[in-house]
Phi, psi and omega in degrees: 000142175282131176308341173281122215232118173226142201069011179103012188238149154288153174263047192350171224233261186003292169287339166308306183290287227295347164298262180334311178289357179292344205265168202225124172276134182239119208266122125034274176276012155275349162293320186312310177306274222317326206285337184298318236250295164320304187301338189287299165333286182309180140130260189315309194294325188290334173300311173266326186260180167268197219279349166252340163286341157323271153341295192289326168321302197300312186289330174302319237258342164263031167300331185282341179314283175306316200275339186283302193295312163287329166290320190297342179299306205327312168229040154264138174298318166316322182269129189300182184279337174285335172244021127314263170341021197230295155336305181280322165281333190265353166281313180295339182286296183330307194239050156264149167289345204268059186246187171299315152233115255252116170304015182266328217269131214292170199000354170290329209288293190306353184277339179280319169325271231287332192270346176286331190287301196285009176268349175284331177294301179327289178293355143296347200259326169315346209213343166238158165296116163321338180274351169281353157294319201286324217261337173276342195265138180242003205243198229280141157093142157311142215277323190283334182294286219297335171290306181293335162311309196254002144317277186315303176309316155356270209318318208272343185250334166263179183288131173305322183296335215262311150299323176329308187273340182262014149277324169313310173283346170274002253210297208268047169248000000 
């Protein structure tokens, strides 16, 4: 075992490199903007909106999370090829201009994205080691609560037809 320890686990020497060849150098202060420019966003939204829009803001702010998360299935060597293609499909609906709720309409528009991406993760996950989701997630929080968080708000908050239609579309991928 390696002495280097991430996320609270020894590391094997063996996973480590095969980790490290995974990582993409990121210039310093462009992260910084983001990460600055996201809290303001959070910030702003928890502030200005009311308490479900509020909500609904906290779960949006992790779509760039989910879509990073689903590019990295996309080519990890761990995931079979049916759910690469899987991957690959729920990449292309984030960036059809064409969804089920139209991306102009302010913060409604992205919710049919974040519940199709995590119900498309949900059936990937069905099919992978959880750990090969963990080893991929970069965004706030453990990746199965915040996937199971935002299933259950779905189900209890959007329109059944609506839900309807993005299980439908994940069913024919």
């Amino acid at each position: 075992m390696n002495e280097d320890i991430l996320n609270g686990r020894e590391i094997p020497a063996e996973e480590q490199e095969q980790l490290e060849d995974r990582i993409i150098d990121v210039d310093a202060d462009k992260l910084k903007f983001y990460e600055d420019l996201r809290r303001k966003a959070k910030g702003w939204t928890q502030t200005k909106s009311g308490s479900i829009a509020g909500k609904l803001g906290k779960y949006l702010f992790l779509l760039p999370d989910f879509f990073i998360l689903v590019c990295r299935l996309a080519i990890d060597k761990r995931v079979p090829k049916k759910q690469k293609l899987m991957a690959g499909g729920i990449i292309a609906y984030v960036i059809m201009p064409i969804d089920i709720i139209p991306d102009f309409i302010p913060l409604i528009g992205q919710v049919d994205d974040l519940v199709l991406v995590v119900m498309g993760l949900n059936m990937i996950l069905n099919e992978i080691d959880p750990k090969v989701l963990a080893d991929n997630w970069s965004g706030e929080g453990e990746v199965l609560d915040q996937l199971k968080k935002i299933t259950a708000s779905a189900e209890a908050f959007l329109d059944k037809n609506i839900l309807q239609r993005i299980k439908n579309w994940l069913h024919r991928k």
